[in-house]
TORMAR-46699 format. One line per field, with one value per residue: residue number from 1; residue in one letter; y, x, z of N, C-alpha, C in turn. Coordinates in pm, whole numbers, plus 50000, padded with zeros to 5 digits. Layout:
N
nr <- c(NUM:...)
rest <- c(A:...)
n_y <- c(Y:...)
n_x <- c(X:...)
n_z <- c(Z:...)
ca_y <- c(Y:...)
ca_x <- c(X:...)
ca_z <- c(Z:...)
c_y <- c(Y:...)
c_x <- c(X:...)
c_z <- c(Z:...)
***
This chain:
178
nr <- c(1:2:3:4:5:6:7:8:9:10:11:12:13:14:15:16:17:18:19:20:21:22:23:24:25:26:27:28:29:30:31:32:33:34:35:36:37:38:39:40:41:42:43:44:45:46:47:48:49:50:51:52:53:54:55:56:57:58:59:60:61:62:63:64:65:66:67:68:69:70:71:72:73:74:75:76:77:78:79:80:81:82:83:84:85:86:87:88:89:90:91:92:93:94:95:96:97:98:99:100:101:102:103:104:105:106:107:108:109:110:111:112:113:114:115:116:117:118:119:120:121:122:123:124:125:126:127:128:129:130:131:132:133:134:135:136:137:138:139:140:141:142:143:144:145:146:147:148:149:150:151:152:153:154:155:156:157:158:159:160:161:162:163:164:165:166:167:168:169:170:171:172:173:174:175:176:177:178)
rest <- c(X:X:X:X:X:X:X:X:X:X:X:X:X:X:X:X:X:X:X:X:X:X:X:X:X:X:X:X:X:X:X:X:X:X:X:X:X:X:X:X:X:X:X:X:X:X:X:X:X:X:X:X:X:X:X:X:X:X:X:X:X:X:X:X:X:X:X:X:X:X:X:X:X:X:X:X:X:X:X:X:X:X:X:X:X:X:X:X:X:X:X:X:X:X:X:X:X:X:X:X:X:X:X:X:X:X:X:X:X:X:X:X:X:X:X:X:X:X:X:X:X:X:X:X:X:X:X:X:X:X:X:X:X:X:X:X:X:X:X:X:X:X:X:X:X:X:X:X:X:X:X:X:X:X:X:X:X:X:X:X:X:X:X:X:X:X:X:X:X:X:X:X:X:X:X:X:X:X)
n_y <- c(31168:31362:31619:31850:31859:31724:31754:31788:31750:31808:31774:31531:31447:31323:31168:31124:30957:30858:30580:30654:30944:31056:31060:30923:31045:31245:31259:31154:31377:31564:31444:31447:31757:31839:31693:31549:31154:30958:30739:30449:30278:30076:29945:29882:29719:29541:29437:29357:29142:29251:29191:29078:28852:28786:28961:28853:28968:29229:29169:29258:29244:29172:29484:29439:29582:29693:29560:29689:29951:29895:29834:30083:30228:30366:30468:30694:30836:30957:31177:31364:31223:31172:30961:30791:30673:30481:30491:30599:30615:30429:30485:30607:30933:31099:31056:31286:31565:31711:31649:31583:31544:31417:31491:31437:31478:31308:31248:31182:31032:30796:30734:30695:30493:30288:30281:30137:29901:29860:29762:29672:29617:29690:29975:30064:30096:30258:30509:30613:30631:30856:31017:31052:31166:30997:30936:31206:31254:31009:31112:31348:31277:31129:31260:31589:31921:32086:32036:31902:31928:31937:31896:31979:31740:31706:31831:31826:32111:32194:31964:32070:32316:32223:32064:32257:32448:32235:32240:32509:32508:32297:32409:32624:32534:32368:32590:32760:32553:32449)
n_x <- c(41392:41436:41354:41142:41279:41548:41689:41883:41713:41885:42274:42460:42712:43091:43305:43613:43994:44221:44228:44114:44090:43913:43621:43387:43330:43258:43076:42844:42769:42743:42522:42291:42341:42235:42010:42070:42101:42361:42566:42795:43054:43184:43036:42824:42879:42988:42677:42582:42699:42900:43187:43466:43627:43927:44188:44470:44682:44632:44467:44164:43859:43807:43646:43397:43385:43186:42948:42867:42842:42609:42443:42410:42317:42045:41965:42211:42104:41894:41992:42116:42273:42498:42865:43090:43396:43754:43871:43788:43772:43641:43370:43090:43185:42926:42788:42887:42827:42985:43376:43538:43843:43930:44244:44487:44731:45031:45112:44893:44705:44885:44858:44552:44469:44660:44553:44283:44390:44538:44842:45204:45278:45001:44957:45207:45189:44955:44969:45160:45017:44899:45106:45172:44985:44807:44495:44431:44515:44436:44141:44185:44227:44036:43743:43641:43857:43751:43580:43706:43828:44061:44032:44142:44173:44204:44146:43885:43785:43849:43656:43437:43443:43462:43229:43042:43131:43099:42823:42706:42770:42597:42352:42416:42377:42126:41979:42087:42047:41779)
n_z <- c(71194:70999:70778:70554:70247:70299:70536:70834:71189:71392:71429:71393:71603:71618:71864:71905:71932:72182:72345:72664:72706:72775:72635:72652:72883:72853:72601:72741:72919:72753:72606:72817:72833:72555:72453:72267:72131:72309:72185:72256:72070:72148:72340:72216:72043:72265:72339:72095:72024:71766:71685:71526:71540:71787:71951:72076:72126:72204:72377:72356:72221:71835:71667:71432:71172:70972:71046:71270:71054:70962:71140:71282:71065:71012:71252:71241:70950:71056:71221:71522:71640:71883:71877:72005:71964:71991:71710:71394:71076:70959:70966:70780:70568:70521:70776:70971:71124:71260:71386:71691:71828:72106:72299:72562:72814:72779:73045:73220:73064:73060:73352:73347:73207:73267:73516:73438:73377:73190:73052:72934:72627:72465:72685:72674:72309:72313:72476:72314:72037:72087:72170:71883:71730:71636:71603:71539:71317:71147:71164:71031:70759:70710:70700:70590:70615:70813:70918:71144:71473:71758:72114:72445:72684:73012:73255:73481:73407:73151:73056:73130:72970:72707:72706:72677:72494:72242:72281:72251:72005:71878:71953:71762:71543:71475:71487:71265:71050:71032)
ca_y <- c(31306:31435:31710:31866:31900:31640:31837:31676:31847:31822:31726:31418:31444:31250:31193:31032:30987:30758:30540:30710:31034:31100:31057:30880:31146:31434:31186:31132:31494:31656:31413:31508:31872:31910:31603:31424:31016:30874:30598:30394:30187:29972:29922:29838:29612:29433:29418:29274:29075:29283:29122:28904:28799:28831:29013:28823:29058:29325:29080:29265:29160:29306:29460:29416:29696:29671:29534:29844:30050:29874:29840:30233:30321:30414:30606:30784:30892:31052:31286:31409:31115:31168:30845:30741:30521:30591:30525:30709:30612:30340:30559:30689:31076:31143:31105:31378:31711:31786:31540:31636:31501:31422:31491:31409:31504:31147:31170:31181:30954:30652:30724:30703:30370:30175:30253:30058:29773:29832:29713:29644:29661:29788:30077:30174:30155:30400:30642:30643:30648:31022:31103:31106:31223:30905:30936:31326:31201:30954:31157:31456:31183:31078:31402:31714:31943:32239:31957:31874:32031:31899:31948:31938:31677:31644:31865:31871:32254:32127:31863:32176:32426:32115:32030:32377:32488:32203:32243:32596:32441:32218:32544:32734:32441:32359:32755:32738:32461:32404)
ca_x <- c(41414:41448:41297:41153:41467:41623:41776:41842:41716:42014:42387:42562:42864:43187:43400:43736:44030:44285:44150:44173:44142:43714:43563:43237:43225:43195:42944:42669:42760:42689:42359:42148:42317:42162:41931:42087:42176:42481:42591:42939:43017:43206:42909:42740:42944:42919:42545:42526:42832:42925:43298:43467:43753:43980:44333:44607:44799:44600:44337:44069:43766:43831:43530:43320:43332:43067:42813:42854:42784:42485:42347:42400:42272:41892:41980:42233:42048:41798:42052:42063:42357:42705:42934:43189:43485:43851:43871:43709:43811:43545:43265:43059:43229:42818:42721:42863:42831:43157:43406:43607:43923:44019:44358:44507:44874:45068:45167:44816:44681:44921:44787:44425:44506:44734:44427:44191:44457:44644:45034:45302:45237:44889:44962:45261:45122:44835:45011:45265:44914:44833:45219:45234:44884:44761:44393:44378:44572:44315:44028:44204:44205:43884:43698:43677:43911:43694:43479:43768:43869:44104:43999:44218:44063:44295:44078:43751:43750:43838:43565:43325:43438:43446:43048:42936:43129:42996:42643:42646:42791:42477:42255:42367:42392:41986:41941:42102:41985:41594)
ca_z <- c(71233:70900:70747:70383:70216:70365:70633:71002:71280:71472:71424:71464:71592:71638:71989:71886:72050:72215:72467:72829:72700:72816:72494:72716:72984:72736:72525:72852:72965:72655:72541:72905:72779:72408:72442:72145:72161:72300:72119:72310:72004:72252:72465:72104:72013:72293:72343:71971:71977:71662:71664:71399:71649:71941:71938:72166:72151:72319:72461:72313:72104:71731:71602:71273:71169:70860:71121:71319:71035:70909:71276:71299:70950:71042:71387:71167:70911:71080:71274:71659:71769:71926:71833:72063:71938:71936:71574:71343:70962:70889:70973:70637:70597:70531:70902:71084:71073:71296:71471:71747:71872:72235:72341:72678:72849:72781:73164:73276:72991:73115:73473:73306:73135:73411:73629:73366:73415:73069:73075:72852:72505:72497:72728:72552:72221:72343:72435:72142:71970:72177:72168:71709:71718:71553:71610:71484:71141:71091:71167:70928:70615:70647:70670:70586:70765:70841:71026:71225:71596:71859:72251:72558:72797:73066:73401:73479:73393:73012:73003:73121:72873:72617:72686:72688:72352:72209:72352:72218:71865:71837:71922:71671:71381:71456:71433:71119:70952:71042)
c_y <- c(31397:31536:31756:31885:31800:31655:31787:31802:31882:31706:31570:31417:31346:31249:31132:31043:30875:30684:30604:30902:31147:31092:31055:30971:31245:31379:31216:31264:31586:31590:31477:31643:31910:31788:31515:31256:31042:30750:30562:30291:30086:29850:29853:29707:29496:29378:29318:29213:29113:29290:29050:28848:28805:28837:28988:28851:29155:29257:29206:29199:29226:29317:29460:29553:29737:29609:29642:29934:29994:29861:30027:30336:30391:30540:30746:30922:30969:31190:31270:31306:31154:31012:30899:30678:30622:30598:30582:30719:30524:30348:30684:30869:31118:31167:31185:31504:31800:31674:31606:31551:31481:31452:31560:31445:31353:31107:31095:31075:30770:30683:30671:30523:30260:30170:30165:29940:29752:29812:29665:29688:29735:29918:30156:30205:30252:30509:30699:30665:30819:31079:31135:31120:31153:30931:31066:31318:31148:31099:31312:31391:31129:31170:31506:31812:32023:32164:31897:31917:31910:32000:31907:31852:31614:31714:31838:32005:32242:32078:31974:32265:32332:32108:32158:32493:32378:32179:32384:32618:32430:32309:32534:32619:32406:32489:32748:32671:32370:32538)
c_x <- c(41441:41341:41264:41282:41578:41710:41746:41818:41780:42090:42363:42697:42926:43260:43507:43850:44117:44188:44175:44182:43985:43613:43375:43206:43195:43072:42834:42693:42674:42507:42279:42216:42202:42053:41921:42119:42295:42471:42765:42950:43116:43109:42801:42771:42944:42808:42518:42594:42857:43120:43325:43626:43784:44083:44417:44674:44784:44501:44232:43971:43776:43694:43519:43257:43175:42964:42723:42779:42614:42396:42344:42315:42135:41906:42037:42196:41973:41835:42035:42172:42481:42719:43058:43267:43620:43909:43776:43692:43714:43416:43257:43080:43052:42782:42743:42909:42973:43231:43519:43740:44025:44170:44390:44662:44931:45068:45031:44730:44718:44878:44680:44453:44567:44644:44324:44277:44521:44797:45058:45268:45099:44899:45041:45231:45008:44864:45106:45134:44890:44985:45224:45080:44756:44574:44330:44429:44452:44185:44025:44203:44058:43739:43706:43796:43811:43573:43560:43834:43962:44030:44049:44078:44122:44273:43936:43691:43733:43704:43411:43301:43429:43280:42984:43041:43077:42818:42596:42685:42656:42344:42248:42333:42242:41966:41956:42076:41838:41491)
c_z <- c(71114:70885:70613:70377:70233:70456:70738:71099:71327:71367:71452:71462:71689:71781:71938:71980:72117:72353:72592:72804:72761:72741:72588:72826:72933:72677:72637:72887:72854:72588:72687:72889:72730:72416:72354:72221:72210:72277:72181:72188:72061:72305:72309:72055:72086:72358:72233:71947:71810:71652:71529:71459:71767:71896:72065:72222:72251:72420:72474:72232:71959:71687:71477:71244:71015:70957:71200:71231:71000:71019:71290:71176:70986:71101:71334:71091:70987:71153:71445:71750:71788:71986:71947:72067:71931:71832:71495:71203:70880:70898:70819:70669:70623:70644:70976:71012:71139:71403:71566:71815:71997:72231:72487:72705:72840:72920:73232:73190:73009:73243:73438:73278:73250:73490:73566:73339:73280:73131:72930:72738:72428:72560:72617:72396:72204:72397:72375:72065:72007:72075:71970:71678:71619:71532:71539:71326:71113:71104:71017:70803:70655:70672:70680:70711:70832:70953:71188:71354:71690:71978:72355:72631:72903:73233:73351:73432:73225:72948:73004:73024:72708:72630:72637:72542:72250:72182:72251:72060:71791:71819:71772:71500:71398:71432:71240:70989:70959:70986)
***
């Protein structure tokens, strides 16, 4: 999807974000939006078993993350994908053009979560993760700020005015840069 110049047709941008906070319904809302990719690098991970463990603790799978990027490098490059993970720090600063940062009400966040069958230490570490704003730190150290936005995502009215200022983001950044 490149272009002379080396300029992408479209964006790629970032969803980050504690778990439970919508990251994936803004992602599929906003790609049949603007018509870019969604990429779940969940859902990637485990299609390609791109793991290098299992964590006990949370009884998750941990991923690899260097497999990830080198399975993503191509799509990347060429521009036009919104990434879905709720970390965000081991992704090359190069690939996106703006990353945005879920944030959820804690009360409604542990509702979100206890309904996806989290407990004990997992839950509460995720939303102590929301509550000291862990996910928007990271994402502010590992790029730029001026690339960086928080976005309530805690109604449906949110997730609407969330797709459709993004949507009219992605406009104007192909306007601008094709």
């Amino acid at each position: 999807m490149a272009t002379e110049n080396g300029l992408k047709k479209a964006p790629n941008i970032l969803l980050t974000g504690t778990p439970g906070v919508g990251k994936t319904t803004l992602g599929k809302e906003l790609a049949e939006r603007t018509g870019l990719a969604f990429i779940n690098i969940s859902d990637l991970a485990k299609e390609g078993q791109l793991y290098e463990g299992y964590d006990e603790e949370y009884d998750c799978p941990v991923l690899d993350e260097d497999r990830v990027i080198d399975e993503l490098e191509d799509r990347m490059s060429g521009g036009g994908m919104i990434v879905d993970y709720h970390g965000c720090d081991f992704f090359p600063e190069r690939w996106f053009q703006i990353v945005f940062v879920l944030r959820t009400d804690n009360t409604l966040l542990y509702e979100r979560l206890e309904g996806r069958g989290y407990e004990g230490k997992k839950l509460q570490d995720n939303v102590q993760c929301e509550i000291f704003q862990t996910l928007y730190e990271e994402a502010l150290e590992s790029y730029k700020h001026d690339i960086v936005y928080q976005l309530p995502s805690n109604t449906p009215e949110d997730l609407e005015r969330n797709v459709d200022q993004i949507a009219q983001w992605t406009q104007q950044w192909i306007k601008d840069n094709n």
